[in-house]
N, CA, C and O of each residue as an XYZ file, in Angstrom:
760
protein
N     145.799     72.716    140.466
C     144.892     73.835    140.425
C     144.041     73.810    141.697
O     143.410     72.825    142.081
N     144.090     74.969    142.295
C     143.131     75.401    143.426
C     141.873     75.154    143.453
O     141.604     75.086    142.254
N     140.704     74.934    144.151
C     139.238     74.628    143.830
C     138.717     75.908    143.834
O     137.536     76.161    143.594
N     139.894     77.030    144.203
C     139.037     78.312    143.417
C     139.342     78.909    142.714
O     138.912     80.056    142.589
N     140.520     78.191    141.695
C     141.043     78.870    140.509
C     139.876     77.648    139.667
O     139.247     78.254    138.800
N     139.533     76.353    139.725
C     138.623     75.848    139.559
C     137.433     75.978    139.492
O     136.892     75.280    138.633
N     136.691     76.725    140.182
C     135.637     77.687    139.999
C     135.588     78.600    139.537
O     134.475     78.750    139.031
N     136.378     79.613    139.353
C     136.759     80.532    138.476
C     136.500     80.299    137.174
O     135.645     80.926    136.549
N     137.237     79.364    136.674
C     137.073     78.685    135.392
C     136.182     78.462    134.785
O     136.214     78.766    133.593
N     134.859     77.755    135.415
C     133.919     78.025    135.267
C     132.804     78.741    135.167
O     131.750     78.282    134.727
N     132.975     79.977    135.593
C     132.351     81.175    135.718
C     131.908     81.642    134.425
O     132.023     80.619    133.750
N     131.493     82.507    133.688
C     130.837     82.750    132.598
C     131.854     83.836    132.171
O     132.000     84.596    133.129
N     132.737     84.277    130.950
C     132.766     84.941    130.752
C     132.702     86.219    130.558
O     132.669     86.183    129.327
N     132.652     87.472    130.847
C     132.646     88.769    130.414
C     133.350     89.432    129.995
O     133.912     89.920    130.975
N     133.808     89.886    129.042
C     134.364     90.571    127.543
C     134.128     91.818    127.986
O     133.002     92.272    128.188
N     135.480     92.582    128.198
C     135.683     93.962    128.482
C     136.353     94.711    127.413
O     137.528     95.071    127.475
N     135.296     95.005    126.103
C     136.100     95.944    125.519
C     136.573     97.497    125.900
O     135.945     98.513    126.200
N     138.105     97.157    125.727
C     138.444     98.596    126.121
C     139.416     99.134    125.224
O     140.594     98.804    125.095
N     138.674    100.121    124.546
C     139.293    100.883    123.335
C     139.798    102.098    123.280
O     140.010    102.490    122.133
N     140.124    102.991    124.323
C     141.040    103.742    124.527
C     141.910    104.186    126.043
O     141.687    103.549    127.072
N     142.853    105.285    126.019
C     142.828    105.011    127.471
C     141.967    105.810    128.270
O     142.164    105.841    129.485
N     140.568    106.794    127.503
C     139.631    106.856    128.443
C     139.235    105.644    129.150
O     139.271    105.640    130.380
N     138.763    104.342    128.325
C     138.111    103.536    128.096
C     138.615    102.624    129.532
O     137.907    102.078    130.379
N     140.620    102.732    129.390
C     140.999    102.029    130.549
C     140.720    102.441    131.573
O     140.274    101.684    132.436
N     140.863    103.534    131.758
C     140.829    104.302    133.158
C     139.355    104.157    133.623
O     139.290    103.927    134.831
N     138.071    104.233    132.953
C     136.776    104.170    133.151
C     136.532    102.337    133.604
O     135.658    101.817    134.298
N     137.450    101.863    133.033
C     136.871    100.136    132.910
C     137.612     99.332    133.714
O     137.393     98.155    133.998
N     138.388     99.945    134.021
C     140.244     99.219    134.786
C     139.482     98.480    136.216
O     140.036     97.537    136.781
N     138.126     99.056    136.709
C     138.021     98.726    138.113
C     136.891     97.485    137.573
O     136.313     96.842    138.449
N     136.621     97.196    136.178
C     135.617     96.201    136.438
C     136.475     94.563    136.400
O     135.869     93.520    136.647
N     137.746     94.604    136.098
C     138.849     93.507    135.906
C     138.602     92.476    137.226
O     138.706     91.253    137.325
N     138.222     93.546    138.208
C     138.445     92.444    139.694
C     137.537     91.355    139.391
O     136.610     91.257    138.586
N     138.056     90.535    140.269
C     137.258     89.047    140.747
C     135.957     89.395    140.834
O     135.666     90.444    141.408
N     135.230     88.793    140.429
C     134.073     88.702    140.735
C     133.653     87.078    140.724
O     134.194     86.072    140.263
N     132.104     87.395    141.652
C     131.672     85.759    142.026
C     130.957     85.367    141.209
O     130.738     84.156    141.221
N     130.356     86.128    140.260
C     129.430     85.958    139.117
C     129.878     85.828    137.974
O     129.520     84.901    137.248
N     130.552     86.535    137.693
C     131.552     86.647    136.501
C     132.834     86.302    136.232
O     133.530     86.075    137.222
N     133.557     86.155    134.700
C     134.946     86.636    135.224
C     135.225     87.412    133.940
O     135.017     87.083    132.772
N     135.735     88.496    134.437
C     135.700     89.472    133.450
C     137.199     89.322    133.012
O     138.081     88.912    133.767
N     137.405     89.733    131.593
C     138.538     89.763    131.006
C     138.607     91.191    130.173
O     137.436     91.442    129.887
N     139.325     92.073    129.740
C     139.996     92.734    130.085
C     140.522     92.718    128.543
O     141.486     92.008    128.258
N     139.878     93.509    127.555
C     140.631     93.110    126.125
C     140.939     94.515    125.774
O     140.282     95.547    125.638
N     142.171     94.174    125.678
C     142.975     95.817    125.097
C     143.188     96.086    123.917
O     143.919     95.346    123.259
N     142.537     97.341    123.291
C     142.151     96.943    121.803
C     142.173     98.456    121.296
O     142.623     99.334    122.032
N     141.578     98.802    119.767
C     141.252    100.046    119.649
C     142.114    100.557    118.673
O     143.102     99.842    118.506
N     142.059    101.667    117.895
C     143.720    102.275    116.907
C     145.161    102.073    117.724
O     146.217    101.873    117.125
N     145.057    102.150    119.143
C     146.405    101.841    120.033
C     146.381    100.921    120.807
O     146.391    101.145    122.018
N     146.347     99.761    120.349
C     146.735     98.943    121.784
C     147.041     98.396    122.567
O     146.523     97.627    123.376
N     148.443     98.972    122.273
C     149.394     98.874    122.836
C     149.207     99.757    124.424
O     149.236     99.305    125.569
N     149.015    101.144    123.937
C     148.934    102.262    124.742
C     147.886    101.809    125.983
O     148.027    101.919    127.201
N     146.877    101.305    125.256
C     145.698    100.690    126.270
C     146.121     99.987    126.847
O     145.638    100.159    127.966
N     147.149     98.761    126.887
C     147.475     97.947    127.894
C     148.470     98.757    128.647
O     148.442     98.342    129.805
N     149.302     99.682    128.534
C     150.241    100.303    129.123
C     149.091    100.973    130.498
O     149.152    100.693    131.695
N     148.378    101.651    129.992
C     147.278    102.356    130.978
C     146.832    101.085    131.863
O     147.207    101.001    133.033
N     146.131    100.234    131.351
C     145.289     99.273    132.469
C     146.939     98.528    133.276
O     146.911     97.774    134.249
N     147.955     98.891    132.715
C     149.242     97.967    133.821
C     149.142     99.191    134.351
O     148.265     99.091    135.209
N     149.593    100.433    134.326
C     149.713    101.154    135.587
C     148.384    101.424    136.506
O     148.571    102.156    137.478
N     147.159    100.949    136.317
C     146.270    101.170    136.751
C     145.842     99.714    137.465
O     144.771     99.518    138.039
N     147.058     98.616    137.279
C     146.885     97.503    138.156
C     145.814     96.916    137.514
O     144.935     96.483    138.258
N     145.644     96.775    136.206
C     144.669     96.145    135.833
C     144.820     95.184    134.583
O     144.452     95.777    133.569
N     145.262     93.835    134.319
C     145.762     93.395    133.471
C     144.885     92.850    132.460
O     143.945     92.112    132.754
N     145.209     93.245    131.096
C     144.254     92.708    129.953
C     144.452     91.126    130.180
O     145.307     90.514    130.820
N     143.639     90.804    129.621
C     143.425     89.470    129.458
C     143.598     89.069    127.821
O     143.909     87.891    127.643
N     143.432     89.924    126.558
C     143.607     89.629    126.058
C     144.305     91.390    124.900
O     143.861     92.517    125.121
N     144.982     91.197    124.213
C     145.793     92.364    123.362
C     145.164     92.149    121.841
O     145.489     91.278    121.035
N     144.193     93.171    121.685
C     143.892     92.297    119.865
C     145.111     93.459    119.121
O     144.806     94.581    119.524
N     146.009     93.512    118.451
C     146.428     94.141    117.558
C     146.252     94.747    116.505
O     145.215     94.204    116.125
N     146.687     96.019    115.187
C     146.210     96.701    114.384
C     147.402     96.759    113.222
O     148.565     96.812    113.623
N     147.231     96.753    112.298
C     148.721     96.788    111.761
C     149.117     98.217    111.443
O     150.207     98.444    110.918
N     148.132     99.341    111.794
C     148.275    100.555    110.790
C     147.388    101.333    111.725
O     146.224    101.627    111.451
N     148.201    101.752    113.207
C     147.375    102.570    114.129
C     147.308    104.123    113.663
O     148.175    104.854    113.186
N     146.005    104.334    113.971
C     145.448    106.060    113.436
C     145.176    105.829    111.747
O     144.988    106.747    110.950
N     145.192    105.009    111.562
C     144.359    105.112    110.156
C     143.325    105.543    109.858
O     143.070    105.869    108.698
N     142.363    105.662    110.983
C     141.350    106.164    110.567
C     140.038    105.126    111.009
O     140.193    103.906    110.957
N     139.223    105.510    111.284
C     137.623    104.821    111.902
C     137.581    103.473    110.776
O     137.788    102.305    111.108
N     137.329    103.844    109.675
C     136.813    103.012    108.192
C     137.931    101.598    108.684
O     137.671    100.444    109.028
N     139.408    102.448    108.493
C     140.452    100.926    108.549
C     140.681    100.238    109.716
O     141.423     99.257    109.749
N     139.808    100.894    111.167
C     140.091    100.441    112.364
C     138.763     99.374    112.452
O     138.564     98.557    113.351
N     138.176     99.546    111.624
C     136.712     98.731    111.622
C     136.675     97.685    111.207
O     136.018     96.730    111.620
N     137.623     97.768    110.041
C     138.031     96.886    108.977
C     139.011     95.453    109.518
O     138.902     94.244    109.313
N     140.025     96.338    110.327
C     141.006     94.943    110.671
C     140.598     94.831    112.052
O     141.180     93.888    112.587
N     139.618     95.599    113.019
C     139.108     94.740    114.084
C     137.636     94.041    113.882
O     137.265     93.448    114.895
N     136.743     93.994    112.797
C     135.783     93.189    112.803
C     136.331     91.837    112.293
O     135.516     90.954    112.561
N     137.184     91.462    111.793
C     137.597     89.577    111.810
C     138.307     89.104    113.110
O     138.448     87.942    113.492
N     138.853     90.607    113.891
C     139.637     89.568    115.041
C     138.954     89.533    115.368
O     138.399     88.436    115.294
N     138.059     90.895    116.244
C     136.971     90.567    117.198
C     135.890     89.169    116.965
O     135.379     88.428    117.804
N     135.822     89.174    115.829
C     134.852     87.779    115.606
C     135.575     86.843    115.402
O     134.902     85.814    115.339
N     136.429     86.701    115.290
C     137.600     85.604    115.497
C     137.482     85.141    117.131
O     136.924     84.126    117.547
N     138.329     86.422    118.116
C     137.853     85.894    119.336
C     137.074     85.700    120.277
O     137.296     85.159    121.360
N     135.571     86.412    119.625
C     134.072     86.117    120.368
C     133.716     84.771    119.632
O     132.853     84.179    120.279
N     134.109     84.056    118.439
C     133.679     82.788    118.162
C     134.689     81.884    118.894
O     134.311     80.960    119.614
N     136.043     82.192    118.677
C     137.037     81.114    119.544
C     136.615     81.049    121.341
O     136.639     80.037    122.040
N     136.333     82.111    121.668
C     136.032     82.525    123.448
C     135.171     81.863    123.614
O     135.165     80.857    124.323
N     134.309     82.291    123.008
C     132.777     82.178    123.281
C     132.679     82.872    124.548
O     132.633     82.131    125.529
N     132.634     84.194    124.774
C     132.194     84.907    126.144
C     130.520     84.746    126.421
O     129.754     84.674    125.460
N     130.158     84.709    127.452
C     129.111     84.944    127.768
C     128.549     86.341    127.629
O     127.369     86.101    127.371
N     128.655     87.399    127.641
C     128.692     89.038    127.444
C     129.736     89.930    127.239
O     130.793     89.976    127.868
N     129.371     90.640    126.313
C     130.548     91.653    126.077
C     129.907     93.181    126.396
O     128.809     93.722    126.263
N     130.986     93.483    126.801
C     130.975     95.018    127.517
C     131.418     95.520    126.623
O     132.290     94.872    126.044
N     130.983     97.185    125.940
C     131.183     98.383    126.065
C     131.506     99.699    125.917
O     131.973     99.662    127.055
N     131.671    100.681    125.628
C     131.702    101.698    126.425
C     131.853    102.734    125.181
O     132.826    102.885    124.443
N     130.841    103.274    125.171
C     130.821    104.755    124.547
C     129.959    104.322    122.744
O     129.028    103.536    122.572
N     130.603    105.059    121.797
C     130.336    105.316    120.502
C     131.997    104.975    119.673
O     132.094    105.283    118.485
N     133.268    104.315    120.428
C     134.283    104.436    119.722
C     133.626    102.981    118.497
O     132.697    102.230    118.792
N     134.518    102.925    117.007
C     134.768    102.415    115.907
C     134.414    100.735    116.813
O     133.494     99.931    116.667
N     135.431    100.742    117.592
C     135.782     99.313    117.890
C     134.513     99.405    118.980
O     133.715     98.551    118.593
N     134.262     99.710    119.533
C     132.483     99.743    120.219
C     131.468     98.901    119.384
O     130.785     97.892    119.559
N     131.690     99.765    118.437
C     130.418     99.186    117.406
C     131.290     97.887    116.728
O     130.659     96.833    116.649
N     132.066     97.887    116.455
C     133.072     96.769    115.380
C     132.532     95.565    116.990
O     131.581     94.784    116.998
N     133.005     95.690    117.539
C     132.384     94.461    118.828
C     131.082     94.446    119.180
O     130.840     93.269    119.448
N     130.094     95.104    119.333
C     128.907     95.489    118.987
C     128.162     93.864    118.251
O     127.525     92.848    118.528
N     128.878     94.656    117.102
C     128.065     94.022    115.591
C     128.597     92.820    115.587
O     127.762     92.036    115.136
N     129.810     92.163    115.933
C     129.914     90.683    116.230
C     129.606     89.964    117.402
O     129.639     88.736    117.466
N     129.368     90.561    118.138
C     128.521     89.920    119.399
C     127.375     89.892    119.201
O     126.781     88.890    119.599
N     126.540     91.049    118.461
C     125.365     90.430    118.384
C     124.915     89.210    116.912
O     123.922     88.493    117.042
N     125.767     89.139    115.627
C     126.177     88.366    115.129
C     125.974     86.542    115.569
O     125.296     85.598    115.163
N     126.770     86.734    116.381
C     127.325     85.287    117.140
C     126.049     85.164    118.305
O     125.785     84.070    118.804
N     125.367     86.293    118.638
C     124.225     85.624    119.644
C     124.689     86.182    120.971
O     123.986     86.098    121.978
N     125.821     86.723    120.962
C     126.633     86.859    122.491
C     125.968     88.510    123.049
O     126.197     89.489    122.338
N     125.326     88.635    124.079
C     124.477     89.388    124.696
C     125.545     90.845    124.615
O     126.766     90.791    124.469
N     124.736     92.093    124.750
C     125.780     93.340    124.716
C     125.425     94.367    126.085
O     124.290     94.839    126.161
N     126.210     94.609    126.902
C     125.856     95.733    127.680
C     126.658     96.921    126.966
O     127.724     96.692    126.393
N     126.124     98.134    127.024
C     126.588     98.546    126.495
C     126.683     99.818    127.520
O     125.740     99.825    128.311
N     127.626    100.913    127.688
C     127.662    102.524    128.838
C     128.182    103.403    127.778
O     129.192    103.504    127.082
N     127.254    103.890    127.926
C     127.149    105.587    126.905
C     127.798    106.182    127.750
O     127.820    106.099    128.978
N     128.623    107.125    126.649
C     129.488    108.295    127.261
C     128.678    109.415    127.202
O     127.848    109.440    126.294
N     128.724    110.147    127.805
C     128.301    111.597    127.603
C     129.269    112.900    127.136
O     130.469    112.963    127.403
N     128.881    113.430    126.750
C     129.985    114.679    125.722
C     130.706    114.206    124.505
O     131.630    114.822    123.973
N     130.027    112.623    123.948
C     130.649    112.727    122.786
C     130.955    113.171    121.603
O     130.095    114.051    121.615
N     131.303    113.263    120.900
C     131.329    113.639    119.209
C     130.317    113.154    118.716
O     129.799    112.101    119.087
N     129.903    113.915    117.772
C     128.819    113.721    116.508
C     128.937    112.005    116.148
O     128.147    111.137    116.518
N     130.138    111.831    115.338
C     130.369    110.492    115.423
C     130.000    109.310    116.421
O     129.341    108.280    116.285
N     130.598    109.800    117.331
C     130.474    108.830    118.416
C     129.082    108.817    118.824
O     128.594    107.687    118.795
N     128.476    109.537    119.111
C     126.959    109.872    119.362
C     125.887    108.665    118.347
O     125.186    107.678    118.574
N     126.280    109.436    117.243
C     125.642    107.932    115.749
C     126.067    106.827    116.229
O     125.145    106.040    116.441
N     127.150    106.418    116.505
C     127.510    104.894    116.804
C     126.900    104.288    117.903
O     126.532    103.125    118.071
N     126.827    105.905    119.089
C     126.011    104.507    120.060
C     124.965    104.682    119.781
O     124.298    103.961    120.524
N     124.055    105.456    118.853
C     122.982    105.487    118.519
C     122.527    103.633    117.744
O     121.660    102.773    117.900
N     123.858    103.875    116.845
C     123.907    102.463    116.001
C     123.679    101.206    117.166
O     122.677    100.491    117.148
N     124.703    101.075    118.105
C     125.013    100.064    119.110
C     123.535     99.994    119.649
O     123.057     98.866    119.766
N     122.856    100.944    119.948
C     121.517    100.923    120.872
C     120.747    100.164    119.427
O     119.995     99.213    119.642
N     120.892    100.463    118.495
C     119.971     99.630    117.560
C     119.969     98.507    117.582
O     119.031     97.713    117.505
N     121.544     98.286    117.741
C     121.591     96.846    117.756
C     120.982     95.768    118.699
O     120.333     94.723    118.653
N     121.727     96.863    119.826
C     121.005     95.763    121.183
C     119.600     95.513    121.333
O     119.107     94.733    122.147
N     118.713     96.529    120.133
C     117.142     96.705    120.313
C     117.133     94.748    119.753
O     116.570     93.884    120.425
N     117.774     94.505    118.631
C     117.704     93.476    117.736
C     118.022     92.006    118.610
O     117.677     90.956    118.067
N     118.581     91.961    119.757
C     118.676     91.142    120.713
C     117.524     91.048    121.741
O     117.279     92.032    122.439
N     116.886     90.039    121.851
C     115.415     89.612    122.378
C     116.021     88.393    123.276
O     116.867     87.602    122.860
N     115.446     88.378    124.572
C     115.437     87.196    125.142
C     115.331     86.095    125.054
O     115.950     85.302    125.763
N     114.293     85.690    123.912
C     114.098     84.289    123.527
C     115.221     83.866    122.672
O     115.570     82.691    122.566
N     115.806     84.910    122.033
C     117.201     84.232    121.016
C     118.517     84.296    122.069
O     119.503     83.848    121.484
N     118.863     84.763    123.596
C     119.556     84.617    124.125
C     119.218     83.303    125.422
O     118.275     83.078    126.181
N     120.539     82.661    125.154
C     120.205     81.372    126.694
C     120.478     81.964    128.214
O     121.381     82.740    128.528
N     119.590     81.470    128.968
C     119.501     82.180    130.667
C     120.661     81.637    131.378
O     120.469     81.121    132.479
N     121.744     81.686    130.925
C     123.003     81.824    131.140
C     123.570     82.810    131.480
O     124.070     83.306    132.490
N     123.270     83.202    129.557
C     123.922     84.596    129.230
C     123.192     85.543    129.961
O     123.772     86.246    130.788
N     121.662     85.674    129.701
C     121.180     86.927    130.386
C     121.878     87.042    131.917
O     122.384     88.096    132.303
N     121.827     85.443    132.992
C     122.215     85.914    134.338
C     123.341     86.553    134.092
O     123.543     87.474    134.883
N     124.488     86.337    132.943
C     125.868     86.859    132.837
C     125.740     88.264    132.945
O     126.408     89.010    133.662
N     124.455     88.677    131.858
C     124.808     90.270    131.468
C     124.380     90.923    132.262
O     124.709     92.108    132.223
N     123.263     90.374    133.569
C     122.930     90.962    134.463
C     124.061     91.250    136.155
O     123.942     91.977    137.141
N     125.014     90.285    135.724
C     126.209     90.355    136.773
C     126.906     92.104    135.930
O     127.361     93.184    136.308
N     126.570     91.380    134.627
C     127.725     92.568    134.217
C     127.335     94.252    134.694
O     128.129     95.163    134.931
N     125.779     94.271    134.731
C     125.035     95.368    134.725
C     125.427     95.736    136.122
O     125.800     96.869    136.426
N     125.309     94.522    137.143
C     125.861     94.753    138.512
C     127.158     95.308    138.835
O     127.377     96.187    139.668
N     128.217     94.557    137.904
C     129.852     95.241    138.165
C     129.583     96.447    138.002
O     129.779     97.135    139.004
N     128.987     97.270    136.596
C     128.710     98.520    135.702
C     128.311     99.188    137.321
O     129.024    100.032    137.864
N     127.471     98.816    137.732
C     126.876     99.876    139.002
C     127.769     99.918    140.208
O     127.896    100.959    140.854
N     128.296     98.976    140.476
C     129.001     98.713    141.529
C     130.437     99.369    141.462
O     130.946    100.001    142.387
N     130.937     99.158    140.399
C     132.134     99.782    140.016
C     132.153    100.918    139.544
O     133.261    101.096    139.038
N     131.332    102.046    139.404
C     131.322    103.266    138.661
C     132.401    104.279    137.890
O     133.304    104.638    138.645
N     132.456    104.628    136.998
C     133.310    105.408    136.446
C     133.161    106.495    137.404
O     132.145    107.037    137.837
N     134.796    106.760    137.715
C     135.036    108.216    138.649
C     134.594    109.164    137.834
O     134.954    109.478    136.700
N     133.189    109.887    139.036
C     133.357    111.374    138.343
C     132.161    111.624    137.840
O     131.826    112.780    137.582
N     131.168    110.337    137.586
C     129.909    110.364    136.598
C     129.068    109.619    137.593
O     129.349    108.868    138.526
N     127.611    110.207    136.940
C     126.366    109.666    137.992
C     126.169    108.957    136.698
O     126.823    108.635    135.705
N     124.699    108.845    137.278
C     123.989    107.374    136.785
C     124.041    107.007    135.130
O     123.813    107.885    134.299
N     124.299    105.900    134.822
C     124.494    105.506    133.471
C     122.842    104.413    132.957
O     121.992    103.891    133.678
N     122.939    104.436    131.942
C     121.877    103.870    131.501
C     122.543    102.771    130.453
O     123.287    103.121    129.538
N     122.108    101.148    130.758
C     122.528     99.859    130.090
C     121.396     99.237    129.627
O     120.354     99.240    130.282
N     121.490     98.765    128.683
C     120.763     97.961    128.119
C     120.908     97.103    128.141
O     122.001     96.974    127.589
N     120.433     95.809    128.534
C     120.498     94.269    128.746
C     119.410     93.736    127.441
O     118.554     94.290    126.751
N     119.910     92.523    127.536
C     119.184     91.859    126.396
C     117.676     91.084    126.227
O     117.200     90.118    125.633
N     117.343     91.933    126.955
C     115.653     91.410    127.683
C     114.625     92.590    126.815
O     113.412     92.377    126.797
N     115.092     93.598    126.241
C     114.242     95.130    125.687
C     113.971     95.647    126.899
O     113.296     96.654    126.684
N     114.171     95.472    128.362
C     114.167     96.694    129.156
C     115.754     97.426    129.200
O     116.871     97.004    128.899
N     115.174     98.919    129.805
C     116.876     99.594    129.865
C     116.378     99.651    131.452
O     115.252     99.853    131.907
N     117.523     99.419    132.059
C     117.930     99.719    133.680
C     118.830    101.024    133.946
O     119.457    101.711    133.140
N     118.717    101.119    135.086
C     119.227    102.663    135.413
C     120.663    102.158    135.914
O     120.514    101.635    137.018
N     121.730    102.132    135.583
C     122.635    102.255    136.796
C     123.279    103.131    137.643
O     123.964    102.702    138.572
């Protein structure tokens, strides 16, 4: 092993949920190397299969595939069989921060086990969502209210603050400034 696949290794985690192929196409550019982080890349959601198909043609490889047994079932059953994996692999991982993105089922289903387990949440609101989706990140913003600095280690916060950095640095094509919440109770502009 290289001394910078060795460093790598060591790097802190970041948990890229990505739950549709909006989700890939919006998230596909945060996969790169980074010196702060190392972001991984979890392809997930009612399809996700489809989601990893998108982040390979978009040169962007999951890092991890959670599976569904019964895609399009519906929000209720997508909640259902991704809240034990997802907490299955935020307790086996142990990521330092998990990313993300919008008001989808599996948003909040990762959401609610990251903050569960203690593991910090950035979270990027979509704009033009559905009624639904709208409540959920309404929900997700509740959650992250429930995450306080003193119950997170200055690990994680430097983590979620790299992450806040990729979030700005890497921007979704097409959209201005996003608003993240880090796990401190301030919101930052990105």
């Amino acid at each position: 092993m290289t001394a910078r696949e060795q460093h790598e290794r060591t790097l802190p985690e970041l948990f890229v949920i990505v739950a549709s192929a909006e989700d890939a196409t919006a998230l596909a550019p945060l996969g790169e190397r980074d010196p702060e982080v190392r972001p991984v890349l979890v392809a997930t959601g009612p399809d996700p299969m489809a989601v990893d198909e998108v982040l390979d043609d978009l040169g962007a490889l999951a890092g991890r595939v959670l599976l569904v047994e019964t895609p399009d079932a519906g929000p209720a059953a997508e909640v259902a069989t991704m809240l034990p994996r997802l907490d299955a692999l935020v307790a086996d991982d142990t990521p330092s921060v998990v990313l993300v993105r919008g008001g989808s089922s599996t948003a909040l289903a990762a959401t609610q086990v990251a903050v569960w387990r203690g593991v910090p949440v950035v979270a990027v609101p979509v704009d033009g969502a559905s009624d639904v989706e709208r409540a959920n990140q309404a929900a997700i913003a509740a959650l992250l209210a429930t995450q306080g600095a003193p119950d997170v280690a200055p690990e994680r916060v430097r983590a979620a603050a790299a992450a806040h950095r990729l979030v700005r640095e890497r921007p979704e094509p097409g959209h201005g400034p996003r608003v993240v919440r880090l796990p401190t109770h301030r919101t930052l502009s990105a």
